[in-house]
FIBANU-346067 format. One record per residue: residue number from 1; residue in three letters; chain; z, x, y of N, C-alpha, C in turn. Coordinates in steps of 0.1 Angstrom, whole numbers. Layout:
<rs>
- n/res/chain/n_z/n_x/n_y/ca_z/ca_x/ca_y/c_z/c_x/c_y
- NUM/Ala/A/Z/X/Y/Z/X/Y/Z/X/Y
...
</rs>
This chain:
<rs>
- n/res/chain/n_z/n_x/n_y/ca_z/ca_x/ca_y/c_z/c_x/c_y
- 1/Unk/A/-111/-73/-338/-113/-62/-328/-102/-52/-330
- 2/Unk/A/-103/-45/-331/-95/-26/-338/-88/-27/-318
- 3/Unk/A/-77/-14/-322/-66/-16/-312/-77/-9/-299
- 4/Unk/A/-84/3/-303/-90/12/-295/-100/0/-286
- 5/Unk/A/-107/-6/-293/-120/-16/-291/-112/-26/-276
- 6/Unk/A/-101/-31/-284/-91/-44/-273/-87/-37/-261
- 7/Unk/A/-81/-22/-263/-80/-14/-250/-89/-11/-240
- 8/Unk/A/-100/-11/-245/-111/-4/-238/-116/-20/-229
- 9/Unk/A/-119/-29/-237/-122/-45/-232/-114/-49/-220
- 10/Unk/A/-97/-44/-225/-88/-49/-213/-89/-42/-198
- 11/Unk/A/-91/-26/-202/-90/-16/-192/-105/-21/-182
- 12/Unk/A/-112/-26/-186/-128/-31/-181/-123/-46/-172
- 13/Unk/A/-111/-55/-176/-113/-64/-176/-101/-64/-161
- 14/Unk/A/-97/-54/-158/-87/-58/-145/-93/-48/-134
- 15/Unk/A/-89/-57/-124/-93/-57/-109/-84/-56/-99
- 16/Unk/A/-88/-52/-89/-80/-49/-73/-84/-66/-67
- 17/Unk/A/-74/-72/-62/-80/-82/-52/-69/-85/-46
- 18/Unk/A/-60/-85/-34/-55/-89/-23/-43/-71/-25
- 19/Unk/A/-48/-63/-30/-39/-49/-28/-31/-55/-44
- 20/Unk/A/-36/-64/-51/-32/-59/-66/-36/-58/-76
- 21/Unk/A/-39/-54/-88/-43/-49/-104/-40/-63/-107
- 22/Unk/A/-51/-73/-110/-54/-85/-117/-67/-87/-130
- 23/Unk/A/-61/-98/-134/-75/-99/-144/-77/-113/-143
- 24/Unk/A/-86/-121/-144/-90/-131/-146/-90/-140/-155
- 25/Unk/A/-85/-151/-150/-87/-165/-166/-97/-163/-173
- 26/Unk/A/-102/-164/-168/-118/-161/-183/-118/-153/-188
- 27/Unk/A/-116/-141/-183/-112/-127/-193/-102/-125/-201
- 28/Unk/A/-90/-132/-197/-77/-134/-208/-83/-143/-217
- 29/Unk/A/-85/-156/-213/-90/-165/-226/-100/-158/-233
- 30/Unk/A/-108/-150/-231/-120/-143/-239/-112/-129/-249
- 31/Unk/A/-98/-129/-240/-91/-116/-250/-82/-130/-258
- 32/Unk/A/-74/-135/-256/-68/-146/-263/-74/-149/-276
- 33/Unk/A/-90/-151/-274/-94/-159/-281/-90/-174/-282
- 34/Unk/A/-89/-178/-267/-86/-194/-268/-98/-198/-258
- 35/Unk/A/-100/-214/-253/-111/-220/-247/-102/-215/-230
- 36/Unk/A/-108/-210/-220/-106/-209/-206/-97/-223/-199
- 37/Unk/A/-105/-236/-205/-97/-244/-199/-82/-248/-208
- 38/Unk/A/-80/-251/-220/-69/-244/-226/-59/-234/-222
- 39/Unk/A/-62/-229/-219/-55/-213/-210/-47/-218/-196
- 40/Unk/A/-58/-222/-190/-53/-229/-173/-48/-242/-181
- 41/Unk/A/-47/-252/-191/-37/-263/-188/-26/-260/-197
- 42/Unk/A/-23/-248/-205/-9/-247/-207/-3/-231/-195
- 43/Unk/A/-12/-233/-188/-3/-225/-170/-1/-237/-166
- 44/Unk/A/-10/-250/-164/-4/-256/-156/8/-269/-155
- 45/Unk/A/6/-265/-169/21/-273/-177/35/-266/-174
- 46/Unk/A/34/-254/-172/46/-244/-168/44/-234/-158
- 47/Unk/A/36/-246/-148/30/-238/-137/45/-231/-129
- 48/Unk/A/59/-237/-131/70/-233/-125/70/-213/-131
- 49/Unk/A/64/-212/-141/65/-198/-145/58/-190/-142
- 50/Unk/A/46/-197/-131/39/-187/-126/40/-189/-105
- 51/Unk/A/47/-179/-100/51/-179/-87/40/-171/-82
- 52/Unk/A/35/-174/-70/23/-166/-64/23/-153/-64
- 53/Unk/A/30/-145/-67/30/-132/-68/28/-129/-84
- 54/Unk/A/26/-137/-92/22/-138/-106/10/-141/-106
- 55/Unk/A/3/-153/-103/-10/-157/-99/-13/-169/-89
- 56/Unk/A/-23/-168/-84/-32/-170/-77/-45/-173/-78
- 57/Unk/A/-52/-185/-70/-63/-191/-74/-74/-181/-64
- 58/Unk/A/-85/-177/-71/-92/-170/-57/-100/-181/-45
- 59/Unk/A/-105/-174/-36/-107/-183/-27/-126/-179/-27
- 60/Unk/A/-134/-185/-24/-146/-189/-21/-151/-175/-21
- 61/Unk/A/-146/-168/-10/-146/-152/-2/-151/-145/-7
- 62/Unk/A/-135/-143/-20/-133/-136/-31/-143/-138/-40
- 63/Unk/A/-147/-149/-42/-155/-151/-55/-168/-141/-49
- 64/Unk/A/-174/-148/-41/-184/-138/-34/-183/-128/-32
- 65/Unk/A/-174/-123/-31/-172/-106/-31/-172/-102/-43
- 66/Unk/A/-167/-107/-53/-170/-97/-63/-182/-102/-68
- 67/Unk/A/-187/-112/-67/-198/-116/-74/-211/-103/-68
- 68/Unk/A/-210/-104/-56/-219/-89/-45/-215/-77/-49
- 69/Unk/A/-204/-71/-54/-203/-61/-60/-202/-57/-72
- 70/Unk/A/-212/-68/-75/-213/-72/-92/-204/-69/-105
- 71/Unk/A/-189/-72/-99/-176/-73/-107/-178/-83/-117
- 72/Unk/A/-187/-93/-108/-188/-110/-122/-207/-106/-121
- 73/Unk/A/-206/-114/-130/-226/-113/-131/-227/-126/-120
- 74/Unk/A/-222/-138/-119/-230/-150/-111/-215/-157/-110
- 75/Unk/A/-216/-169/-102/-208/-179/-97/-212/-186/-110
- 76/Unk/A/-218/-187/-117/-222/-199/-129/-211/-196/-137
- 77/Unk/A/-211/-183/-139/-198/-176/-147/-186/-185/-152
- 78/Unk/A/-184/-189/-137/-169/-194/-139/-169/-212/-137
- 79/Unk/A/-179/-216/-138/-187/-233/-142/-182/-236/-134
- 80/Unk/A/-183/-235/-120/-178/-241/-107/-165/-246/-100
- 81/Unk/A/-154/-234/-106/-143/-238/-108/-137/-220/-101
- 82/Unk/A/-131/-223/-91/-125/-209/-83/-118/-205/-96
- 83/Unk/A/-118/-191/-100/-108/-186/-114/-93/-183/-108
- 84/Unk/A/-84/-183/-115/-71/-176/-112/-72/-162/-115
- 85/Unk/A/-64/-160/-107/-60/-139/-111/-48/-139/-113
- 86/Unk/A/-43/-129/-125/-27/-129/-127/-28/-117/-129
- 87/Unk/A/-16/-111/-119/-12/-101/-118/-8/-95/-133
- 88/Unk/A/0/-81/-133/7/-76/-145/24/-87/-150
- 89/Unk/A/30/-89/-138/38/-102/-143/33/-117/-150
- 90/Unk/A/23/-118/-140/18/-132/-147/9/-132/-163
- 91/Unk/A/3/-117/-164/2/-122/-179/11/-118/-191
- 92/Unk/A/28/-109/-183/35/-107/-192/42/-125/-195
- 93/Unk/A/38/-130/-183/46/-144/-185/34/-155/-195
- 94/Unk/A/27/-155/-199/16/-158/-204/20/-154/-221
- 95/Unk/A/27/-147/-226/31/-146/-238/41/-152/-237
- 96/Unk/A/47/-162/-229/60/-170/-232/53/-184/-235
- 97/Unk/A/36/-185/-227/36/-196/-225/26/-199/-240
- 98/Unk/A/18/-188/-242/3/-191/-254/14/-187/-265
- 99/Unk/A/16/-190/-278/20/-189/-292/14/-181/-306
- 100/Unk/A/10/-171/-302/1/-170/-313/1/-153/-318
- 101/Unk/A/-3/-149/-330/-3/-136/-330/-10/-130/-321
- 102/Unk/A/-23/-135/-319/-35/-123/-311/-29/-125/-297
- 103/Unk/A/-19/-136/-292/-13/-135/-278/-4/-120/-278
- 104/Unk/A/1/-115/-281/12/-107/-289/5/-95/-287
- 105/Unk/A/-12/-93/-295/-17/-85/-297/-24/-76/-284
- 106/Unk/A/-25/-89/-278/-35/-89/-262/-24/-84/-258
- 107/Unk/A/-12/-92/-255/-3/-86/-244/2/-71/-243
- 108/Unk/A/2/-66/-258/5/-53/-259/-8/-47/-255
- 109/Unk/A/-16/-48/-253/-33/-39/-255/-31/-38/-237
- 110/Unk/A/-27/-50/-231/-30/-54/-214/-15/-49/-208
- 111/Unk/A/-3/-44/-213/6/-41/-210/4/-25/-212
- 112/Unk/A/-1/-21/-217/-5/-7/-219/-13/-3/-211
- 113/Unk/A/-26/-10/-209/-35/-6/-201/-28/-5/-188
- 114/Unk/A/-19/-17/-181/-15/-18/-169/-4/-1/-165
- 115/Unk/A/1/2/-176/7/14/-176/1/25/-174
- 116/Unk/A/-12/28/-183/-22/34/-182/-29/38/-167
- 117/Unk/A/-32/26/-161/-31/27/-146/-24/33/-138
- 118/Unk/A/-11/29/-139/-4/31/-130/-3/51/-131
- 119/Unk/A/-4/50/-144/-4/66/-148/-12/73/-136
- 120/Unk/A/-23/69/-140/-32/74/-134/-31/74/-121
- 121/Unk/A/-32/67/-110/-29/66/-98/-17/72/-95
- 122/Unk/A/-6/73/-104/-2/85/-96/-2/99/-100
- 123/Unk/A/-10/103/-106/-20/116/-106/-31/117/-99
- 124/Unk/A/-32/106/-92/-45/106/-78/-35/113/-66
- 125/Unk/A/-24/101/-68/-17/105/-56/-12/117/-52
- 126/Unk/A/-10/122/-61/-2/134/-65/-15/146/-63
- 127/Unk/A/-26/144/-69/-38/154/-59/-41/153/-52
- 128/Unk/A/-41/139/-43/-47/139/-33/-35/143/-20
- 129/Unk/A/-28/145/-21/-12/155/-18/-14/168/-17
- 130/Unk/A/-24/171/-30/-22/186/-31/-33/192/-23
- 131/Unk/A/-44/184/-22/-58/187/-15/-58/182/0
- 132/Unk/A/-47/179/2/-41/173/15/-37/189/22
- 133/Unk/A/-28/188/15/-22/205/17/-28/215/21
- 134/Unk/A/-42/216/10/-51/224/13/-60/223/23
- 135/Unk/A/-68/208/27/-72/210/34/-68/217/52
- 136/Unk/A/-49/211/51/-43/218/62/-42/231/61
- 137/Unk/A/-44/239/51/-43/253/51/-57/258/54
- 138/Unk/A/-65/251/52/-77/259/55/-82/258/70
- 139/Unk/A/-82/242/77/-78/239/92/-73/250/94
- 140/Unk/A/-58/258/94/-54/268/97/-64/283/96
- 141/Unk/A/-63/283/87/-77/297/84/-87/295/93
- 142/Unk/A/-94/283/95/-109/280/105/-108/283/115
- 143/Unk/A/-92/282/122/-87/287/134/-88/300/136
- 144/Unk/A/-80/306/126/-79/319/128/-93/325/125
- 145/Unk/A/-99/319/119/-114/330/115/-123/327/130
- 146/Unk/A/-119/314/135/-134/310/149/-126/323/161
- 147/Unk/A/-111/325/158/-109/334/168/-112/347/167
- 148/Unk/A/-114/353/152/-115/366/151/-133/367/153
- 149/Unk/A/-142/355/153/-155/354/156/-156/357/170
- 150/Unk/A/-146/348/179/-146/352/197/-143/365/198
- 151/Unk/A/-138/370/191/-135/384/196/-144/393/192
- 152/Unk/A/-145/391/182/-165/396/178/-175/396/190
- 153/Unk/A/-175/382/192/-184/380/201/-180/389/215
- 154/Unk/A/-173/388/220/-166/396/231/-170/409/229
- 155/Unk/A/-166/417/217/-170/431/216/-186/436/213
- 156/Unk/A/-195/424/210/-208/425/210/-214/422/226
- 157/Unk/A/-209/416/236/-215/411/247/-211/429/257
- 158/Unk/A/-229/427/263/-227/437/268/-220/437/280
- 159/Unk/A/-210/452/280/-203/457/293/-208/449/305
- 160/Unk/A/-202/442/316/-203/440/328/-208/454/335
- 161/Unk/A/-218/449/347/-223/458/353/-210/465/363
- 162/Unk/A/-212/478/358/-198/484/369/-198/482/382
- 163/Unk/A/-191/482/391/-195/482/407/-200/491/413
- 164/Unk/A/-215/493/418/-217/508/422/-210/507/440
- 165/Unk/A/-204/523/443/-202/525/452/-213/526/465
- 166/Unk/A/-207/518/475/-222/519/486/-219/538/489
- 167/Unk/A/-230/540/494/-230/553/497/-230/548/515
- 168/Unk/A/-227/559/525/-224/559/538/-212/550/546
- 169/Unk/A/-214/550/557/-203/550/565/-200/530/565
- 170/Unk/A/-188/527/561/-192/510/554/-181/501/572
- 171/Unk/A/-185/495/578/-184/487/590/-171/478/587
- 172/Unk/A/-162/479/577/-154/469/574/-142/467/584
</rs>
């Protein structure tokens, strides 16, 4: 798999799930090129290197949610087994634990991409700041334009009827 090809696979292969950028055991082992359960029993040999803020097992929920917003194709997917998610720490810790050139190769392609991200998001942030801005400036303008419409409307509504004077001698 060519550098462009492994970038493109990784960038497809991470996800949002509890407010973090994760990817899934089956998707690493499918970039690894090692067997899924291979993968999870040398984490769980050095499971001390992975702290819950590295990874995490999903919960039933989860699986159903992405499986409904068709992130996984089916629950068969993952052969009846909740998958782990590892954050960007947990699979930089994942090239201490797998040995191999293509681990090396993955982690650079998935360490990039994770940068790549972050790039991006904050050039969201950073527009959506700017269109923030805008939108308050224009609130402002809508203001000023609905008033210069009342006064339109004012100068278009016809004159009040003047008061006519009674004529003769008035009893007050």
């Amino acid at each position: 798999m060519n550098e462009i090809a492994l970038q493109d696979s990784v960038e497809k292969t991470i996800f949002l799930l509890r407010g973090l950028r994760v990817m899934l055991d089956k998707d690493l082992a499918r970039l690894y090129e090692v067997d899924p359960r291979a993968l999870r029993q040398q984490v769980k040999r050095n499971i001390e290197r992975f702290p819950g803020d590295f990874m995490f097992q999903l919960s039933r929920e989860e699986l159903d949610f992405m499986v409904s917003q068709n992130v996984t194709p089916s629950r068969k997917r993952f052969g009846g087994y909740l998958p782990y998610a590892f954050t960007e720490q947990g699979v930089a810790m994942l090239s201490g634990v797998l040995h191999s050139k293509r681990a090396v190769q993955v982690n650079i392609a998935i360490m990039r991409a994770f940068v790549k991200l972050r790039n991006i998001l904050g050039a969201h942030k950073e527009l959506a700041y700017k269109l923030k801005e805008l939108e308050d400036r224009i609130e402002k303008h809508d203001t000023e334009i609905q008033s210069i419409f009342d006064a339109i409307r004012q100068l278009m509504a016809p004159p009040p009827e003047p008061l006519k004077k009674r004529i003769g001698f008035h009893a007050d």
